[in-house]
N, C-alpha and C positions, 0 to 999 in steps of 0.2 A: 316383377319385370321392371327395371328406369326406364323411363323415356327423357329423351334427352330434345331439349327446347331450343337448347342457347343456339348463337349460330357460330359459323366457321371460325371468326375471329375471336371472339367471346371466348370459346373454348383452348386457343393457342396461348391465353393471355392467361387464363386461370392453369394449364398447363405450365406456361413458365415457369408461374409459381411455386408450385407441387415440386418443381427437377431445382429449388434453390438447392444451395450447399449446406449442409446439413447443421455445420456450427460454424460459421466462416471467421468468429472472433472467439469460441470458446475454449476456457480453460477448465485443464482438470484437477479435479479433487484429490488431495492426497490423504491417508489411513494408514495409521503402525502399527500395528498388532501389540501386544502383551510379550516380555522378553520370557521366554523358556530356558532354564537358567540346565545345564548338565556339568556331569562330572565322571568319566569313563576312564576306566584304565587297559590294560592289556601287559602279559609278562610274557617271555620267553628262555627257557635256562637249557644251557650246554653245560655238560660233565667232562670232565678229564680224569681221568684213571693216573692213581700216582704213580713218581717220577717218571713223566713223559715230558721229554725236550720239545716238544713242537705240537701245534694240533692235529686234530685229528678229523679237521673238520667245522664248520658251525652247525648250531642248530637254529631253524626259520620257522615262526609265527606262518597261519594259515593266511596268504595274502588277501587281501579286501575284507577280512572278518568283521563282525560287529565288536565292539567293544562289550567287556565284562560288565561292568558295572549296569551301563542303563544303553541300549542298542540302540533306543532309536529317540529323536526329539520331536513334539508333537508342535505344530506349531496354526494357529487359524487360517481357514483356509476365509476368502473373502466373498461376503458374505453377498449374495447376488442381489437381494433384495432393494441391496443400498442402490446401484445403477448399473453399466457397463463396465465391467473391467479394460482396463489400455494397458496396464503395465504393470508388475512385479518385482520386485528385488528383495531376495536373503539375504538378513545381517547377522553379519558372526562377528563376538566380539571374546577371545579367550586365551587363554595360556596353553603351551603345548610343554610338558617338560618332559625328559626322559635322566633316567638314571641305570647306570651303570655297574654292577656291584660282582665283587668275586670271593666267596667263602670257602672256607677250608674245613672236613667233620672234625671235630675233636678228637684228641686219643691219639694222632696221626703220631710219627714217631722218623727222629729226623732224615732227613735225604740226604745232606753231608756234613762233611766232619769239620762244616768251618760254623756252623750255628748258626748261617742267616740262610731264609728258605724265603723263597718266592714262587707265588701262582700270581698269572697274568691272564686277561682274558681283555675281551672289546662287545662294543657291542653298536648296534645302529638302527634307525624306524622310519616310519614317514606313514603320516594320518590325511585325511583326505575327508570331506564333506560331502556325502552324496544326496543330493536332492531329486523330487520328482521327474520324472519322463525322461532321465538318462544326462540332464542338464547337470554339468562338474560345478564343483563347491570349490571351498578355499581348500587347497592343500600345504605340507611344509612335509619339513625334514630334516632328522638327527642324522650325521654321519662318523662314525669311525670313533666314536664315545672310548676311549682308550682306561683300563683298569687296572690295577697291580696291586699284588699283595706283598710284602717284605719283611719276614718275620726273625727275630734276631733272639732267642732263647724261647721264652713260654711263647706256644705256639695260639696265634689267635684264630677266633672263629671267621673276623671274614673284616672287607675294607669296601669302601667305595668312595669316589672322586668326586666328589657332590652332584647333583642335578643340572642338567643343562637347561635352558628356559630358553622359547620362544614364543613371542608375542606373535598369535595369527588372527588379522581383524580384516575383513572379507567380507565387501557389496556384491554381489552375486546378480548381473540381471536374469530375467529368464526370457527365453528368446517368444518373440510372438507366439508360434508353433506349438509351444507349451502353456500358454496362457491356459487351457480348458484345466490342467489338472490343479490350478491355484484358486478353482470356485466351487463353491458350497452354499450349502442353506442355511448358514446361521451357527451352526453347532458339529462342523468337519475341521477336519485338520489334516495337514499334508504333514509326513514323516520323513523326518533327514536322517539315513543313515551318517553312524560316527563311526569310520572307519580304519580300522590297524591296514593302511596297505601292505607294509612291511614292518617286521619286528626281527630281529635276528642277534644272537647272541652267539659268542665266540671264546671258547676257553685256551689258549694260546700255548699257555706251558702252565707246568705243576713239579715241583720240586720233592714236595710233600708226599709223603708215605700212604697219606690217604686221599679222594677224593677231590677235587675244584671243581668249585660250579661257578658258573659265569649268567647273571640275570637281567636281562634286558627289561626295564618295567618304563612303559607310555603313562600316561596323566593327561588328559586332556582336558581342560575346564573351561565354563564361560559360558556364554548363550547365546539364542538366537530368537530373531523376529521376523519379519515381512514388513513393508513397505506396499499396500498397493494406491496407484492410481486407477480413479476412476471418472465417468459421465454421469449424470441423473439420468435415469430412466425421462423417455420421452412421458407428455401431461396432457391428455386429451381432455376436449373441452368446447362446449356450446360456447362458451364466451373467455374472449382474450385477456380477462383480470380475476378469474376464478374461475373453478373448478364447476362445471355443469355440466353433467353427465346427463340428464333428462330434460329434452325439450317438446313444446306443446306449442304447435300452431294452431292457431283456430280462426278458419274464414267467417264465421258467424252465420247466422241466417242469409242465403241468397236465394233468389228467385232462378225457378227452373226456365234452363235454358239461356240465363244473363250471360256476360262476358264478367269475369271475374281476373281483379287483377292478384297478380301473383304474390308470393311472401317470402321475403329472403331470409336467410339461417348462414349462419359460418362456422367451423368447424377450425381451433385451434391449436398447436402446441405451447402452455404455457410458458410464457417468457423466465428465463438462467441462462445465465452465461457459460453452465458449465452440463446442458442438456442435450441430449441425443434427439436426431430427429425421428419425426414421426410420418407412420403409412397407413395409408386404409388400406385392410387385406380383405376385405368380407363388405357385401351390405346385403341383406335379408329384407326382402318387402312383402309385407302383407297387406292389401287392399283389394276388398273382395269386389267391390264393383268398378274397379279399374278405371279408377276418374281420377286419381293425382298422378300427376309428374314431374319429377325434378332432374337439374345435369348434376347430378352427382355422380361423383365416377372416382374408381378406385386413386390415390396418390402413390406414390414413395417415398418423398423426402420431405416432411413438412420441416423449416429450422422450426428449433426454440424461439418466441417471441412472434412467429407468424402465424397466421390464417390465410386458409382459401376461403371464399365467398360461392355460393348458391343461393339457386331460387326454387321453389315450389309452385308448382301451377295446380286450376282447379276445373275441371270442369262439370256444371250445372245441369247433367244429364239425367241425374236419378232424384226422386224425391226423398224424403227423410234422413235421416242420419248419415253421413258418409265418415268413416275414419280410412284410415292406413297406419301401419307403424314400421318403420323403419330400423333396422337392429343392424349394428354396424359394428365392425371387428376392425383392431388397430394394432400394434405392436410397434417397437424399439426401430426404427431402420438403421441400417449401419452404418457405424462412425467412419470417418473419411481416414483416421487410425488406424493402427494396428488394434486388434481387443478380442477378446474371448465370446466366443460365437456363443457359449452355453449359458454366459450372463443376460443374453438381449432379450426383454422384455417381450411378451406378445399375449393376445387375449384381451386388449383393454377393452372397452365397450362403449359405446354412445348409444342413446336408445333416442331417435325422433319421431312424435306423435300426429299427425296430423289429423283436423275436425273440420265438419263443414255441416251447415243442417239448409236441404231445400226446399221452398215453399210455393206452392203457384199462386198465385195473382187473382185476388178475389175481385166477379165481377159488381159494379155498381148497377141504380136502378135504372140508370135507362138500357143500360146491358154492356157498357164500355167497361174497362178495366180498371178498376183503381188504382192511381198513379201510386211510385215506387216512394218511397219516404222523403228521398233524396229529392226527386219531383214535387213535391209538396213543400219542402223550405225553397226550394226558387220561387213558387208560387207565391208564397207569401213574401219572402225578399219583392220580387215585382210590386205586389200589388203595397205595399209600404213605399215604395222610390215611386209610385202614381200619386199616394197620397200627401208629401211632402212637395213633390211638384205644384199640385193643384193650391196647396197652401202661399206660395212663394208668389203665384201670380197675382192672388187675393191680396196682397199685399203691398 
C-alpha cells in the first residue's frame, strides 16, 4: 500500500512535471540496412500460324505475378532493441529493360514469289514493387515495343530491335499505419514482391510458310534497402548521470517512538537528445509492519534528461529490524510522433530498498533515561563554552 505525505501543492508541482513533453528538442536517429541486390525476369510468347495478314490476337503474362528468377527480396526489418521506430522508407535503386523479339522455325518455305518475307509482332509490360501491408512501390512501364522480321532469300531464324532501358530509382515512404510490419528482433526481414503486372506479347503478321513467334522478355535488376528512423528507448534511473537500478535507504538506528526525519530518492530518465519519454506503470510494496511511506505515485511522461523527486518517511512504532522494498515497473511512453507501437519499450525495473533498526532508551541509575547521542554532544558543546568563558574573566 503508498501512502502519500506530501501536501496539495507539493503534489501539483511534482505532477507538472511527470505531464512535461516527452522530447521537446529531440532528434532522431537515422539506420540503412544492407542493399539486397535482385535480378528477375519474366517472358511472354504469341504464335502465328503461317501466311496470316493480320493477328489473331495477343497473348498476356498472368497480371501481378512474381517474377522467374528470384520472387521475392528479403530485406531487414528494424531491429526493436535499438529504440522507437518513427519512420521508414524502401530504396530501390535498378534498371528495368524489356526486349522484343520475333522468330521464324526453320525449314519454312516461301510465302511469295518476290523473295522478301516478313513476320512482325510487338510487344509491351509494366513491373511494380510490392511492399508490406498493401503499401505500393516504385512502378514503370514498356509500351508498344514494335518488332519485324524482313527476310530477302535464306530464310533466317529470327530478329529483334534491341532492349529498351529504363532507369527505376524509388524512396518509397511507409505510411505511419504500417510502421508495425517494418519491426523485428534482430534477425526478420520484410519481403518485396517483384512484380510482372503486365507482360503481353503480339505477333501481328507472318508471311512465312511456317510458324512466328513474338517474345515479350522483362529483366529487372538492381536493389533494395530500408532507411529507418528511430528514438532511444527511455533510461530509468536512481540517479540523473548514470545508470542505477538498485537503491538502499537506510534510517540507521532510532529510538522507539522519535520523530524521524525523512529521506529523499528521485527517479530519472537518462539525459539524449534523441530519447523517448518515460512512465511508471507498476509500483509493488512490501513492508510487513507497515511503517514507511512515500508520495510516489505512478507518471507518464518523464523527458529524457529529467527527474521527479520523492520522499520517504519512517515511523518508529516497532522495535527491531524494519525494511520494505519497493519494485517498480516502467516502460517507453509515447513519442509525440508518429511510431510503431510494437517497438515501445516496457518492463524496465527500478527495485527501492528501504532499512530502519529501533531501539528503546536504556534507563540510568537514578531511573531517568539516558539521553539520546545527539543529547550528549550539546552537553558537552555547553559545558566547553562554560569553560572558555570562566577562562576569559580570569584574565
Amino acid at each position: 500500500m503508498l501512502k502519500t505525505t506530501l501536501n496539495a501543492a507539493v503534489l501539483a508541482a511534482v505532477s507538472a512535471i511527470a505531464l512535461a513533453p516527452t522530447f521537446a528538442h529531440a532528434s532522431v536517429l537515422t539506420l540503412t540496412t544492407d542493399k539486397v541486390a535482385f535480378d528477375v525476369n519474366n517472358s511472354v510468347s504469341d504464335t502465328l500460324g503461317a501466311r496470316t495478314a493480320s493477328t489473331n490476337g495477343s497473348t498476356s503474362g498472368t497480371a501481378n505475378t512474381n517474377m522467374d528468377a528470384q520472387q521475392k527480396a528479403a530485406v531487414a526489418l528494424f531491429d526493436k532493441s535499438k529504440g522507437v521506430l518513427t519512420g521508414a522508407t524502401v530504396n530501390l535503386a535498378s534498371t528495368y529493360k524489356q526486349t522484343t523479339s520475333v522468330t521464324v522455325n526453320n525449314g519454312g518455305t516461301n510465302a511469295n514469289d518476290s523473295g522478301t518475307y516478313t513476320a512482325s509482332g510487338k510487344g509491351s509490360s509494366s513491373i511494380s514493387l510490392g511492399i508490406p501491408t498493401g503499401v505500393t512501390g516504385a512502378s514503370a512501364s514498356q509500351s508498344n515495343l514494335q518488332d519485324g522480321c524482313s527476310y530477302t532469300g535464306k530464310i533466317k531464324t529470327g530478329c529483334n530491335d534491341g532492349v529498351s532501358y529504363k532507369e527505376v530509382n524509388n524512396n518509397t515512404t511507409v505510411g505511419s499505419n504500417s510502421l508495425n510490419a517494418y519491426v523485428g528482433n534482430g534477425s526478420g526481414s520484410f519481403l518485396a514482391d517483384l512484380l510482372a503486372v503486365s507482360n503481353v506479347a503480339e505477333t501481328t503478321s507472318n508471311q512465312f510458310a511456317t510458324d512466328a513467334t513474338t517474345t515479350s522478355t522483362i529483366n529487372w535488376k538492381g536493389d533494395l534497402s530500408a532507411t529507418y528512423t528511430y528514438l532511444l528507448h527511455a533510461a530509468q534511473s536512481f540517479d540523473g548521470k548514470s545508470a542505477v537500478t538498485e537503491l538502499t535507504l537506510d534510517f540507521g538506528d532510532v529510538y522507539l517512538n522519535d520523530l524521524v526525519k525523512a529521506k529523499d530518492f528521485s527517479i530519472a530518465n537518462l539525459a539524449d537528445t534523441d530519447r523517448v519519454g518515460l512512465k511508471l506503470t507498476g509500483v509493488a510494496e512490501t513492508d510487513a509492519n507497515n511503517v514507511f511511506s512515500t508520495d510516489l505515485s505512478l507518471f507518464n511522461n518523464l523527458a529524457q534528461g529529467g527527474s521527479n523527486g520523492y520522499t520517504v518517511s519512517f515511523l518508529a512504532t516497532t522495535l527491531g529490524k524494519n525494511t520494505a522494498t519497493y519494485k517498480l515497473t516502467l516502460a517507453d511512453a509515447n513519442p509525440d510522433v508518429a511510431f510503431a507501437s510494437d517497438s515501445l519499450g516496457k518492463g524496465y525495473n527500478l527495485t527501492l530498498n528501504l532499512t530502519a533498526n529501533v531501539v528503546e532508551r536504556q534507563a540510568d541509575a537514578t531511573g531517568g533515561q539516558v539521553p539520546e547521542p545527539a543529547s550528549l554532544m550539546l552537553l558537552g558543546l555547553g559545558a566547553a563554552g562554560l569553560a572558555a568563558a570562566r577562562k576569559r574573566r580570569q584574565s
